[in-house]
Each structure stands twice: as structure tokens, then as C-alpha cells.
C-alpha positions in Angstrom: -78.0 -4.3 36.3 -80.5 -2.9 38.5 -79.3 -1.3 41.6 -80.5 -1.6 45.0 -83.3 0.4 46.0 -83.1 3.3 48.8 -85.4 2.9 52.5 -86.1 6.2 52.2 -87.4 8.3 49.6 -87.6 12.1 49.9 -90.0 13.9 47.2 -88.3 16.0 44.9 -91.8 18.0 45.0 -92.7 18.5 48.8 -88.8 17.4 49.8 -90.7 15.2 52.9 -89.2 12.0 53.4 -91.0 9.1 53.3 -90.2 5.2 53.8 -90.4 2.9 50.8 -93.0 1.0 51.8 -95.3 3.8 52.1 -94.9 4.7 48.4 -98.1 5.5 46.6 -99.5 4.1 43.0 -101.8 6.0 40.5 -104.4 3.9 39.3 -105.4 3.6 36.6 -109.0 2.8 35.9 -110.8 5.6 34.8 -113.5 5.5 37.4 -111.2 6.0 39.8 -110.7 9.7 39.5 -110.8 10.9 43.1 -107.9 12.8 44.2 -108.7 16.1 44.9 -105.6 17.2 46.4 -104.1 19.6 43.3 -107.4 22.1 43.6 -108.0 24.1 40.9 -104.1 24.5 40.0 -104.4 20.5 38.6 -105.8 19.0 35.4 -108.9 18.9 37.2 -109.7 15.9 39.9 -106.8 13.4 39.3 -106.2 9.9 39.6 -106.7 8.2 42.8 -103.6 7.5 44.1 -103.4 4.6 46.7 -101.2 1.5 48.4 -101.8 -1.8 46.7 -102.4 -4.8 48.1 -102.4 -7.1 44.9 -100.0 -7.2 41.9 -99.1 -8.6 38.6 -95.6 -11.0 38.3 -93.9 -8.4 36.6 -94.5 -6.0 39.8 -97.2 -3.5 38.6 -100.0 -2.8 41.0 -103.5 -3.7 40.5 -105.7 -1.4 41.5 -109.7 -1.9 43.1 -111.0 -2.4 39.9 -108.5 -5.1 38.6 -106.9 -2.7 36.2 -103.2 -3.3 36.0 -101.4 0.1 36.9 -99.1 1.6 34.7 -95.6 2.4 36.3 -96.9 5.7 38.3 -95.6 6.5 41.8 -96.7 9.3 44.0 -95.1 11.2 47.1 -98.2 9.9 50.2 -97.3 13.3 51.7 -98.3 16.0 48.4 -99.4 13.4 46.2 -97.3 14.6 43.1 -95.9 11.5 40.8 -92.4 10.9 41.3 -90.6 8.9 38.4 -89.6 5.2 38.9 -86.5 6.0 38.2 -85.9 9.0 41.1 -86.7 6.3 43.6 -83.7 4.5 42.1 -81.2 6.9 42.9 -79.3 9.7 45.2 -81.0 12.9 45.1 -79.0 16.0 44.3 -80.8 19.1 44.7 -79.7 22.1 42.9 -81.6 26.0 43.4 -81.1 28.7 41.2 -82.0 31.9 43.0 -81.6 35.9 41.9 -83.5 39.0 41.4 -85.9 39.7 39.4 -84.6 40.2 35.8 -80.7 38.4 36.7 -80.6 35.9 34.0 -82.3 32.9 35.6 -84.5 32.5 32.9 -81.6 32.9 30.5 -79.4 30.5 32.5 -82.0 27.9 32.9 -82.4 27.9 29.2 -79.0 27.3 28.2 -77.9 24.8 30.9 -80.6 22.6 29.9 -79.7 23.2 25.9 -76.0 22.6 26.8 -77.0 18.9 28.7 -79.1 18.5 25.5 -75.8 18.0 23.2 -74.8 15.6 25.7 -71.9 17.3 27.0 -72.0 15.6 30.6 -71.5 12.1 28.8 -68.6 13.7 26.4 -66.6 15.7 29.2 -67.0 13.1 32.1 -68.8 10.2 30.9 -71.9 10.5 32.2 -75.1 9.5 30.7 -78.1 11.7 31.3 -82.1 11.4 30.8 -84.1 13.9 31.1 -87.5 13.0 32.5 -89.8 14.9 29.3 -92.9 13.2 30.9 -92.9 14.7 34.4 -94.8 18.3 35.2 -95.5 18.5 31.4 -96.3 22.1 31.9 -92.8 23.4 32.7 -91.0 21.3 30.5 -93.0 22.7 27.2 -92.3 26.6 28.5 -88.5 25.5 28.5 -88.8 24.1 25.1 -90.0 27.0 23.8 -87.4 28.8 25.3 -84.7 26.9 23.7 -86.7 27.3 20.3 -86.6 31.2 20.8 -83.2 31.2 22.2 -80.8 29.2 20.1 -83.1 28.3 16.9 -84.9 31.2 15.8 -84.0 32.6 11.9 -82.8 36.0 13.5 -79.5 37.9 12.1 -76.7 37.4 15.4 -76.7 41.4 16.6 -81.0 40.8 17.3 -81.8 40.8 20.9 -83.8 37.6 21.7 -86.1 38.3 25.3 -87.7 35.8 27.1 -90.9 35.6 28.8 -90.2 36.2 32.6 -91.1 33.1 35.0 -93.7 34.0 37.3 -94.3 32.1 40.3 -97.2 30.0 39.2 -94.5 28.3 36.5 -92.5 26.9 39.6 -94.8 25.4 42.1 -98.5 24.3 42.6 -100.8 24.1 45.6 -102.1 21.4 47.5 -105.1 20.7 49.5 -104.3 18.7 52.5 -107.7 17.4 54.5 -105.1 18.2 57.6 -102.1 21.1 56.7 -104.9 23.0 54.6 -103.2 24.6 51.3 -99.8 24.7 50.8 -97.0 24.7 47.9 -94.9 22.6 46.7 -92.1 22.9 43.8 -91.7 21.8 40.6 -88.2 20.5 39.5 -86.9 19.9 36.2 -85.2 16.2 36.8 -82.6 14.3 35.2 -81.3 11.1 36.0 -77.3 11.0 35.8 -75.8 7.1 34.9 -72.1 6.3 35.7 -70.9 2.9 35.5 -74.1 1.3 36.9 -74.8 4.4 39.4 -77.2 6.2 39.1 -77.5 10.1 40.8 -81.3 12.3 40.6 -80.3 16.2 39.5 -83.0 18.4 40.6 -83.2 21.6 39.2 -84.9 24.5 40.5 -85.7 27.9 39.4 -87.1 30.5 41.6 -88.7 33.5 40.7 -87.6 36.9 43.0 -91.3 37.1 43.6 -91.4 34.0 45.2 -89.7 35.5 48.4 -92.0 38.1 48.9 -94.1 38.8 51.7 -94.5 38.8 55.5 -92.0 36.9 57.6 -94.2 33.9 58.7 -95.5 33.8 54.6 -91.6 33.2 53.8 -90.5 30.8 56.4 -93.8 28.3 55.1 -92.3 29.2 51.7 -91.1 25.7 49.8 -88.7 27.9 47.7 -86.8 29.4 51.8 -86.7 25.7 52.5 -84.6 25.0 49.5 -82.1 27.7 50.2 -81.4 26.3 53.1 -81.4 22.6 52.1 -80.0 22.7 48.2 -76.7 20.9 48.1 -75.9 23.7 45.6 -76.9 27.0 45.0 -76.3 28.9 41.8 -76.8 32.6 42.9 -77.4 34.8 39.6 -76.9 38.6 39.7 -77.1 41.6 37.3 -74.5 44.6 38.3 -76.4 46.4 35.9 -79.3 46.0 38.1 -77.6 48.1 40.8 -77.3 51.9 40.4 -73.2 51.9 41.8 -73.0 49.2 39.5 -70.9 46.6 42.4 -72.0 44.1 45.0 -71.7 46.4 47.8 
């Protein structure tokens, strides 16, 4: 049963909010390669992403050169693609914030592993899809960590490290012809099913670098907007990392 779309759609990327309508394609010719907005952080000059004004029965765009779009949305305000499915559903946005060296990378890892064996579905009958397709980038780094973390041929008392995120894992830049350059975030997004409902989990990770800087440097910062918006906040810390050893 499909469910009733949403009239507004915020970007899990840019968090703007945006109406329906105004929901951007990818085209998919390949002359039409003319997006420059991801700078040199992108795969190069991307897709040209536009509104159409033509489509096939089966509601796929058609872009100016009469090629039939594939099912590709993107955010009109940062131009990052947004799953089909997102747009379907009630955003939750979760951060996960610490110092440097508290576990995030650690905790990251083994949530994700733990939604892997389908525990949600088991424990409280959800159904969850994790979106392998979107920001390809981050999603192979977390593989690899599971790979080190829970299926590498070591003997049980071997300390297993992993590589510490840096910010450049977490977010990308965009050039806007009007804001100039600016950040925006990279989730990790999974789409949670219950009886026909359907609920966007947003995961973030943010690196203690990432709130470095001068005072105007961190209220611009995407990652200060999310502690203030997330609907949760996991806040990670290491007593170790403190020389009285408490939270005082």
C-alpha cells in the first residue's frame, strides 16, 4: 500500500525544507553533466539536476534530451540526491556527538552491525532498509569497519583499532552561485516499516574536530545546527579521557 506523500520535504543533507513540488530530478542523459555545485569534494561535474515538465505513465521524468530519468531526486537547496523513499516518510534525526577518541567510531560500528542482524524487526517488529546506494563513500568506510571489528581471524584478548573519522568523512561542500561555499552532512539512512508506516532514521556522526574554530565558524557549522535540532542525541564520553577520571 503506498502511503500518502508529505507537502514538505526537509533534506536529510542541508536539513532546509522545501515544498514537494519543488523537488528536483537527476537526469540522466550523459550530455547533460552540468552541475557544478559539489566543487572539487564531488565525483567531478555531476548530473544536471532539474524540474520536469514531461513524464512517462509510470511517473519517471523525462529530461531535455528525451531520456527517461531513473528514480533520482535531489534537495533544490544543496543539490544532494535524496532517496525516493525518504520523501515517503517521517524524518527522525539522530546525532552522535563526543570528543575526540570517545567511542563514536566504535559505537557507530556496532549499532549499525547490530541493525544488520535484524534485531529492530525481532525485538519490536520493525522492518528496516538500509539505503547501501546513498553517499557511497561513507557507507564502504563503515563496511570496512564492521569487517575489522567483528570478522577479522584475530585470537579474542587482540585489541582491534579503528581508523579515526575525520571531518571530511561526514560532510561535503557546496558551491552556491548565491550563499558561496558551505557544508552540508552526510547521514547514514535507514528506512523503518511498521504495519504500512514508514519512519526515515538519520544517523549522524560528528567528529570533535568538527566544532572547532572561531565563534561565527561554529554557529554556520551544519554539525551546531544538529545539536540543536536532532530529536535525539547520543552523547559519548571516555572517563579515561579525563585526568580526575569523573564528569566534573
Amino acid at each position: 500500500m503506498s502511503m500518502p506523500r508529505q507537502n514538505f520535504v526537509k533534506c536529510p543533507c542541508c536539513w532546509e525544507r522545501f515544498p514537494l513540488s519543488q523537488t528536483m530530478w537527476i537526469a540522466s542523459h550523459d550530455e547533460l553533466k552540468d552541475d557544478y555545485r559539489f566543487g572539487t569534494q564531488g565525483s567531478g561535474i555531476e548530473q544536471k539536476r532539474f524540474l520536469p515538465e514531461r513524464f512517462t505513465p509510470d511517473c519517471r521524468a523525462i529530461d531535455e534530451r528525451g531520456e527517461i530519468c531513473k528514480r533520482d531526486l535531489a534537495c533544490p537547496c544543496c543539490h544532494m540526491e535524496i532517496p525516493e523513499r525518504y520523501i515517503n516518510c517521517t524524518p527522525m534525526y539522530v546525532s552522535i556527538v563526543g570528543t575526540r577518541g570517545a567511542g563514536k567510531t566504535f559505537f557507530l560500528t556496532a549499532l549499525h552491525y547490530r541493525l544488520q542482524q535484524n534485531r529492530f524487526q525481532r525485538d519490536y517488529g520493525l522492518k528496516l532498509f538500509f539505503d547501501a546506494g546513498l553517499y557511497a563513500s561513507q557507507n564502504r568506510k563503515l563496511a570496512e569497519n564492521i569487517q575489522t571489528l567483528f570478522h577479522s581471524v584475530v585470537s579474542a584478548d587482540t585489541f582491534v583499532t579503528l581508523e579515526a573519522t575525520s571531518p571530511g568523512d561526514l560532510e561535503m561542500m557546496i558551491t552556491d552561485p548565491k550563499k558561496g561555499d558551505y557544508n552540508v552532512a552526510l547521514p547514514f539512512t535507514y528506512i523503518l516499516n511498521q504495519d504500512g508506516k514508514r519512519h526515515a532514521l538519520c544517523l549522524y556522526d560528528h567528529s570533535g574536530e568538527s566544532f572547532q574554530g572561531d565563534s561565527m565558524e561554529k554557529a554556520r557549522n551544519i554539525f551546531t545546527r544538529h545539536i540543536l535540532d536532532s530529536d535525539i542525541l547520543f552523547f559519548l564520553y571516555d572517563p579515561t579521557q579525563n585526568e580526575n577520571g569523573s564528569l566534573a
